[in-house]
C-alpha positions as CSV (number, residue, x, y, z in Angstrom):
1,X,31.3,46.0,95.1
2,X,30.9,42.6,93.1
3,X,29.0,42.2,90.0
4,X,28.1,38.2,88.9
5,X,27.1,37.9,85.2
6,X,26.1,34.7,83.8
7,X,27.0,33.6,80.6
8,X,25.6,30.1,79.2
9,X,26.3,29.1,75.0
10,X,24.3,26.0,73.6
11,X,23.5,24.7,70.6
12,X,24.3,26.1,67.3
13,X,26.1,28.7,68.1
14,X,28.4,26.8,70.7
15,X,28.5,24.4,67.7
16,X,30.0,27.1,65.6
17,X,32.5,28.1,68.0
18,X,33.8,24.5,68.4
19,X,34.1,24.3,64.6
20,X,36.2,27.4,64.7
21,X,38.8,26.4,67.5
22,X,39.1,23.0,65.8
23,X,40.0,24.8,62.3
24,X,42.3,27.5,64.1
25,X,43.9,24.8,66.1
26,X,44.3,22.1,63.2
27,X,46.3,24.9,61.3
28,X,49.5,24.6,63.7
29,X,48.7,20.8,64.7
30,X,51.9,18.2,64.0
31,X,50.3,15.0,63.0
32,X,52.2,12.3,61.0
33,X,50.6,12.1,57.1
34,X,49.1,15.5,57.3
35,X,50.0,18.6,56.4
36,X,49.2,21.1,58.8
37,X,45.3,22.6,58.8
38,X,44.2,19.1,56.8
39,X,43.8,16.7,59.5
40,X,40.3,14.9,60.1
41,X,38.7,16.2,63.1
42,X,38.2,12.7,64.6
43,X,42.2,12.4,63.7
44,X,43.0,15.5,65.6
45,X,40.9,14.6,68.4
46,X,42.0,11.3,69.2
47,X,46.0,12.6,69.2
48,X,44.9,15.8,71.2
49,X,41.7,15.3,72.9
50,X,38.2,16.7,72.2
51,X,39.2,19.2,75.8
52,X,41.5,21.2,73.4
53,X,39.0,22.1,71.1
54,X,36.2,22.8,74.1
55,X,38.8,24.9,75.7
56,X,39.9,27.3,72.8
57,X,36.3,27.3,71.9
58,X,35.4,28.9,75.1
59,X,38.6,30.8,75.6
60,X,37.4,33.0,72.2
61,X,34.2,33.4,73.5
62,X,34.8,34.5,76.6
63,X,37.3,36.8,75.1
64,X,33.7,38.2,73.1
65,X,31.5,38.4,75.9
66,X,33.8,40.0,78.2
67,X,34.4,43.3,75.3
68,X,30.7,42.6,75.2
69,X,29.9,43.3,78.9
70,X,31.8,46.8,79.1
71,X,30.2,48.3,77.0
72,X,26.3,46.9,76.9
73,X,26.3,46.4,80.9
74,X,28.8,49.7,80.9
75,X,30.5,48.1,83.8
76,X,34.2,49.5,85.0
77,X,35.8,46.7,86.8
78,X,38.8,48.3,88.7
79,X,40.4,44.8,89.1
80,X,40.8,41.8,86.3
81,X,37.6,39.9,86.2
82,X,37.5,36.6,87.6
83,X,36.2,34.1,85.2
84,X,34.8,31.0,86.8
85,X,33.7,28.1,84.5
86,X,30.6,26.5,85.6
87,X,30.5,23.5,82.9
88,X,32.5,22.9,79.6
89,X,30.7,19.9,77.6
90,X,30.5,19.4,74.1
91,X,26.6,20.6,74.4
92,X,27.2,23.5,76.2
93,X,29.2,26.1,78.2
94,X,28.6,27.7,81.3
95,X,30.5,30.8,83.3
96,X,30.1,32.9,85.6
97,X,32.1,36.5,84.8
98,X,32.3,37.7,88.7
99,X,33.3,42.2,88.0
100,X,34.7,44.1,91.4
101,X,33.6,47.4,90.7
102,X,34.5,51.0,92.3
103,X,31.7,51.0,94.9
104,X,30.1,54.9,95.1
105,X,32.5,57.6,97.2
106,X,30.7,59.7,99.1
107,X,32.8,62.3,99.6
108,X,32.7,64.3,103.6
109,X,34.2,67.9,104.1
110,X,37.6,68.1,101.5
111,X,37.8,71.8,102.0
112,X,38.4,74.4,105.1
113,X,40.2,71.3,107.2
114,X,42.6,73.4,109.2
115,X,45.4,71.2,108.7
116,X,48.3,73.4,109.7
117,X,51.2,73.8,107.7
118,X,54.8,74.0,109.5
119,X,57.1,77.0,108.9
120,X,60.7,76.3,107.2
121,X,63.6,76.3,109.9
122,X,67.1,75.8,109.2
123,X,69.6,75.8,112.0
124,X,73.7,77.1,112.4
125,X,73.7,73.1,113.4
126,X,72.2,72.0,110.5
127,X,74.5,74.3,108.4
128,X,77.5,73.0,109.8
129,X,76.9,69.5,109.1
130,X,76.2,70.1,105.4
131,X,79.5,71.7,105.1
132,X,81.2,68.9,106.8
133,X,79.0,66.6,104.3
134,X,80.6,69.2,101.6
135,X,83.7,68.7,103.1
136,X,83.9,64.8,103.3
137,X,83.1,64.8,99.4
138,X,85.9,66.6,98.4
139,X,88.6,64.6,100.3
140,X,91.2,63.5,99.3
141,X,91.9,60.2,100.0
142,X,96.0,59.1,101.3
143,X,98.1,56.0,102.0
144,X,98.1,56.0,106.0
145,X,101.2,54.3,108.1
146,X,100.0,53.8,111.8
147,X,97.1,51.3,112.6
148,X,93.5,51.5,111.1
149,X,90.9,54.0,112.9
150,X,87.3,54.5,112.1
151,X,86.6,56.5,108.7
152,X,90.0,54.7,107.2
153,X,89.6,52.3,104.2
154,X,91.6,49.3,104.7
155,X,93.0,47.4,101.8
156,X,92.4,43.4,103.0
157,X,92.5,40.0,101.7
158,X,90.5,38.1,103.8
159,X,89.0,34.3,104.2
160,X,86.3,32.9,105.9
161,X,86.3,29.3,107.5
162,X,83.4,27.4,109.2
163,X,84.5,24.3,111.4
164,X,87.8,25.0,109.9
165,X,86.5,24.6,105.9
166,X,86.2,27.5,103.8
167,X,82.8,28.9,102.6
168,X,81.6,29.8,99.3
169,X,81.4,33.9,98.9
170,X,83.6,34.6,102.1
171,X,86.8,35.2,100.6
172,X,88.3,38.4,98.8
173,X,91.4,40.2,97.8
174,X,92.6,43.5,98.1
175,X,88.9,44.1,98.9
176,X,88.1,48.2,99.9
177,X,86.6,48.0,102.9
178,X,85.7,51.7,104.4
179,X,86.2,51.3,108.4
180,X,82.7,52.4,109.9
181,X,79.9,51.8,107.0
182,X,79.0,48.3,108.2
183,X,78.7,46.4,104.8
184,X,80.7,43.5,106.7
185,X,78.7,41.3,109.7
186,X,78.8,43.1,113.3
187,X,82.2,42.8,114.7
188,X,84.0,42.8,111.5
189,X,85.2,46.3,110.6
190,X,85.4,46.5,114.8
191,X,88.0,43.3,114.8
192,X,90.2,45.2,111.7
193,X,90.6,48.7,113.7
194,X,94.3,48.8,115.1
195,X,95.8,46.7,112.8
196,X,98.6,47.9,110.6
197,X,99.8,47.4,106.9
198,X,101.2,43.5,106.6
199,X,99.6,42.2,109.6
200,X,96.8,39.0,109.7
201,X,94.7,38.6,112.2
202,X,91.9,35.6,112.7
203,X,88.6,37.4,113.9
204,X,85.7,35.1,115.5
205,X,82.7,35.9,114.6
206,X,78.9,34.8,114.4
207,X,76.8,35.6,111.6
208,X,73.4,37.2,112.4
209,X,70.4,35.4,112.4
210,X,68.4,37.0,109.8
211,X,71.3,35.8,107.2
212,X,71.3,33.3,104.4
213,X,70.2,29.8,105.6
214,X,73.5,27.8,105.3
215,X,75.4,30.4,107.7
216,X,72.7,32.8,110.0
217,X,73.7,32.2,113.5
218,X,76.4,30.3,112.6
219,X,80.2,31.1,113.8
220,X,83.1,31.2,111.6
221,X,86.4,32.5,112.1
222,X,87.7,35.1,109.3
223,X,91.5,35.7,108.4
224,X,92.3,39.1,107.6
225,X,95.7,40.5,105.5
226,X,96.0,44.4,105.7
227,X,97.8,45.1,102.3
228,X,97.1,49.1,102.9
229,X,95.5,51.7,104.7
230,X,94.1,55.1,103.3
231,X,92.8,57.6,104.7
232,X,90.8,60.8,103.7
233,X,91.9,64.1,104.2
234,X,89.6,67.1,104.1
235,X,90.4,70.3,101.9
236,X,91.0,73.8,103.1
237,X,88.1,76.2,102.8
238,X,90.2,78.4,100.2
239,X,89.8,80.0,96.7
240,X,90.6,76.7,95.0
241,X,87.7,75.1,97.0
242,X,85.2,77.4,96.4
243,X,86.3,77.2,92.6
244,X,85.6,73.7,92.6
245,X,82.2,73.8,94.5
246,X,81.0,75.9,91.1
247,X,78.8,78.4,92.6
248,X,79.7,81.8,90.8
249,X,77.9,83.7,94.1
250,X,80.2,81.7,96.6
251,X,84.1,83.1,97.1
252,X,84.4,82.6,100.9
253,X,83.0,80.9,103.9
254,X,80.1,83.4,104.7
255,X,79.1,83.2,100.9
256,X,79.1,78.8,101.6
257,X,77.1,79.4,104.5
258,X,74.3,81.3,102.5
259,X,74.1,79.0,99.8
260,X,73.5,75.9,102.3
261,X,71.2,77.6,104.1
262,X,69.4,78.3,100.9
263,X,69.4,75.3,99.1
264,X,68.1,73.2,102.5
265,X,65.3,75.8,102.8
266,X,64.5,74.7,99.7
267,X,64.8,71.1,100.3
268,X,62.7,71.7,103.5
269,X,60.3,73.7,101.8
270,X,59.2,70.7,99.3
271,X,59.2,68.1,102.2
272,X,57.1,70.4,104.4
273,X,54.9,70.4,101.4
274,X,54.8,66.8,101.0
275,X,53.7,66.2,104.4
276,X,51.1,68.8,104.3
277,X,49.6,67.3,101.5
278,X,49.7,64.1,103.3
279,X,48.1,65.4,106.1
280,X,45.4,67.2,104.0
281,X,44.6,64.0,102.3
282,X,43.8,62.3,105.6
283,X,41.9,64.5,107.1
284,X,39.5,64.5,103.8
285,X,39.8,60.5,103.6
286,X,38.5,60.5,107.2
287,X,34.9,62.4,106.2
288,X,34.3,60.4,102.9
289,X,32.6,57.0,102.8
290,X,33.3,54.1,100.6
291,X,33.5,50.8,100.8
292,X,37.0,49.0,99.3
293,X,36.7,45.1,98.1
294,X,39.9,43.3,99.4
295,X,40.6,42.2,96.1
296,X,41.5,45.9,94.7
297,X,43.9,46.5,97.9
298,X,45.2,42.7,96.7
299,X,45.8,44.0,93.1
300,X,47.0,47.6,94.4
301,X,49.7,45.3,96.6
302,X,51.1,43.5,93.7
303,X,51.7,46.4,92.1
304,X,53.6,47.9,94.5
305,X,55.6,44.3,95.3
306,X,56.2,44.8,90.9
307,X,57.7,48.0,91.5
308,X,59.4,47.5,94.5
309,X,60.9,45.0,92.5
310,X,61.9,47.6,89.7
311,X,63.7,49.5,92.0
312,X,65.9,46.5,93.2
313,X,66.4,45.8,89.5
314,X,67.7,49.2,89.2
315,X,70.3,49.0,92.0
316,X,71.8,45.4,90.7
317,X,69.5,43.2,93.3
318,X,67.3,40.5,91.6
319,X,63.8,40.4,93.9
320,X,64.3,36.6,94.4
321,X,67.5,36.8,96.0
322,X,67.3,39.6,98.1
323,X,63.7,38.1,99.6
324,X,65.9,34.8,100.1
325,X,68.9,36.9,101.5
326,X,66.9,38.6,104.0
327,X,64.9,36.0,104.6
328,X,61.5,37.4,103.6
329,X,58.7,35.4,102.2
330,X,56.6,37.4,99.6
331,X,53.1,36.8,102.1
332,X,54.5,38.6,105.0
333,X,55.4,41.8,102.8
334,X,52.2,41.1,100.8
335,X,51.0,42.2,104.4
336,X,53.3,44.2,105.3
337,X,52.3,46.0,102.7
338,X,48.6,45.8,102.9
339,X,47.8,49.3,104.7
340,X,49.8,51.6,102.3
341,X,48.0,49.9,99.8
342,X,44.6,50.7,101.3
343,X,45.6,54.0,101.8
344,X,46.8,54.7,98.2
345,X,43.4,53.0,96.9
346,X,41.2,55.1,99.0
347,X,43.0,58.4,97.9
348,X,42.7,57.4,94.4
349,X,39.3,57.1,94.8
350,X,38.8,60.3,96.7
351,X,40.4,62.4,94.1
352,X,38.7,60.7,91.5
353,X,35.2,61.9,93.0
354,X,36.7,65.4,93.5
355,X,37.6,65.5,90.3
356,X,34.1,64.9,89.5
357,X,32.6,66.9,92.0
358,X,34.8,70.0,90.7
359,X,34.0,69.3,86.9
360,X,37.6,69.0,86.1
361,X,38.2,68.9,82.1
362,X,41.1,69.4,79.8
363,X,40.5,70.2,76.0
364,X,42.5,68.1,73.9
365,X,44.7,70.8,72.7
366,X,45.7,70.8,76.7
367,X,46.2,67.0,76.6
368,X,48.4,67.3,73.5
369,X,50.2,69.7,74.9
370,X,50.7,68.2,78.3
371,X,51.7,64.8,76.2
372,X,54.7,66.9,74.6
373,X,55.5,68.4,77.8
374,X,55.9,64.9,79.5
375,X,57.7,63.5,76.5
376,X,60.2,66.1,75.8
377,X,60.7,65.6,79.8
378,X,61.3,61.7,79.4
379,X,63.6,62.3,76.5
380,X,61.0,60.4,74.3
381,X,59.2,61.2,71.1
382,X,55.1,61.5,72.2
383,X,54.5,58.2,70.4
384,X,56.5,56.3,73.0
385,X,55.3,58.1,75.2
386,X,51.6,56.6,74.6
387,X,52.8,53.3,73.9
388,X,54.6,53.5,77.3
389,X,51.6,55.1,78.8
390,X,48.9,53.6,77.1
391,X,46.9,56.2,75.5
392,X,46.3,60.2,75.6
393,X,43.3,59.0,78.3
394,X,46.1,57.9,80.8
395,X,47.8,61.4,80.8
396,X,44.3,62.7,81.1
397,X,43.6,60.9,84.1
398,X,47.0,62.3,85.3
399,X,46.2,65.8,84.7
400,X,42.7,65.7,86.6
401,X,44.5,63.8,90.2
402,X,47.3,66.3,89.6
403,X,44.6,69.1,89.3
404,X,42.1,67.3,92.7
405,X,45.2,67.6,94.5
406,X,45.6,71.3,93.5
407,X,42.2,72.2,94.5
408,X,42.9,70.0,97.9
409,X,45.9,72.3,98.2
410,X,44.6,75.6,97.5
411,X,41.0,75.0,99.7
412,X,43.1,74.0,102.8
């Protein structure tokens, strides 16, 4: 829902406020045979134009009548308010303040849905392959003689040529390439199995088409130098093993079996629950009503484009390059994107009403206490916390989705 406000200043008191941008502005203006603040206005306006002063005039006022709308009008935009200038003159100003507001939830059926949720199943298969996973970890890795299989890492120098010419970023030395995990183009790791320590070998390939522009679909010709092959080789299932694995309740291979079993119950257990809750949260977003303005699934996008970008930033990747390297423009994952972020606004709001519905409150001793807890958990002192955060109200707000999804949880 949209909310248009009106806001027109004349006269005196637009007077006033043009006064004040010209003094605040004349304090940092660089004029030749002033000191700063002590320029004529006439001076100031003919090096800088009268439009600054308008500008920064209105800019403060706005700033005013925006604090000013919250609270008289008591109005909750959910998105940053447009502000649309109508006309800036020296007589007067004129905008238009245009609010998206949460429109009214109506909340269906949230309890009794009969979403089912699945019982926990590991199998001996599932078991197994742990172990192996277990297994592969604790390897040992080996010089090799003999040619290169799959699950080897080769030791290569290689080069890579297009019409003959070498190409920026294709060439390496004693680079560890693992046989079989596919960080090379297709055909690559393929063209290097059989070869043996000392060889060279020219492998023609084509680059795929969802590369970088200078080389996707492009073919090239790479020479590769084997300086050494290594292979892994698995541990016995002995004393020393289990010793290593740290489990004080593990000695043999029944006892490695239980654990496994164990922990990917465990692991099972808190997917199973994730997807229940999923499914519980859908089946009450189906019977509620409300109606969602495209620009808070716009806003709700670029958030998660901001942290998707986080997370790259985390691994090494900067966002720019790896949209460029895989060839994405940011409006086709701004799309791409566009349903999750529905779906994330429209649970928000549901819990939201839920937690109104359900008279959800903490005291502040609660909020205090829940401020610590999340502090001590972060490693931070509570005032970073808050500063990080915002304020106690922003753990608040946490506590009551964290406590709508409870009640979600428990009803269903």
């Amino acid at each position: 829902m949209k909310k248009v406000i009106n806001y027109k200043v004349e006269g005196e008191q637009w007077t006033n406020a043009q006064d004040k941008a010209f003094e605040k502005l004349n304090k940092t203006a660089k004029i030749d045979g002033f000191r700063p603040g002590h320029a004529p206005k006439n001076i100031f306006i003919k090096k800088y134009g009268e439009q600054e002063i308008l500008l920064e005039a209105a800019d403060e006022l706005i700033k005013e009548k925006y604090s000013d709308i919250l609270v008289k009008d008591k109005i909750m935009p959910v998105v940053e308010p447009k502000v649309e200038p109508v006309s800036i003159t020296k007589d007067a100003m004129e905008v238009n303040f245009t609010f998206v507001v949460k429109s009214e939830v109506k909340l269906g059926e949230y309890k009794d849905l009969k979403v089912k949720k699945e019982t926990v199943k590991v199998t001996k298969e599932e078991i197994e392959h742990e172990i192996e996973h277990l297994l592969e970890h604790y390897a040992e890795v080996e010089e090799k003689d003999g040619k290169i299989e799959f699950g080897d890492t080769a030791i290569i120098d290689f080069e890579g040529f297009k019409d003959g010419v070498a190409f920026e970023g294709g060439k390496g030395e004693n680079y560890p390439l693992e046989i079989g995990s596919h960080s090379f183009i297709p055909g690559f790791e393929e063209g290097v199995v059989g070869m043996k320590v000392g060889e060279t070998k020219d492998l023609k390939l084509k680059f795929p088409e969802n590369y970088v522009e200078d080389l996707k679909g492009k073919e090239v010709t790479f020479t590769v130098t084997v300086n050494e092959v290594k292979m892994r080789v698995l541990p016995e299932m002995n004393k020393e093993f289990f010793e290593d694995l740290g489990y004080d309740d593990v000695t043999d291979e029944a006892g490695l079996k239980a654990k496994v079993k164990e922990e990917l119950t465990h692991q099972k257990e808190h997917k199973l629950e994730d997807v229940f809750m999923d499914k519980v949260l859908e089946a009450a977003a189906k019977n509620m009503k409300v109606e969602i303005n495209p620009e808070i699934i716009d806003d709700e996008v670029h958030r998660m484009i901001n942290q998707y970008a986080e997370q790259l930033k985390m691994q090494g990747m900067d966002f720019n390059e790896f949209m460029k390297m895989t060839g994405t423009k940011e409006e086709d994952l701004h799309k791409q994107m566009e349903p999750e972020a529905e779906k994330r606004v429209k649970y928000r709001f549901m819990l939201e009403k839920v937690a109104e519905v359900e008279n959800i409150s903490f005291t502040k001793e609660e909020i205090d206490n829940k401020a610590n807890e999340m502090a001590a958990s972060y490693g931070v002192t509570k005032e970073e916390l808050l500063k990080a955060f915002g304020s106690l109200e922003v753990v608040e707000y946490d506590m009551k989705m964290h406590k709508a999804l409870e009640i979600l949880k428990e009803n269903n």
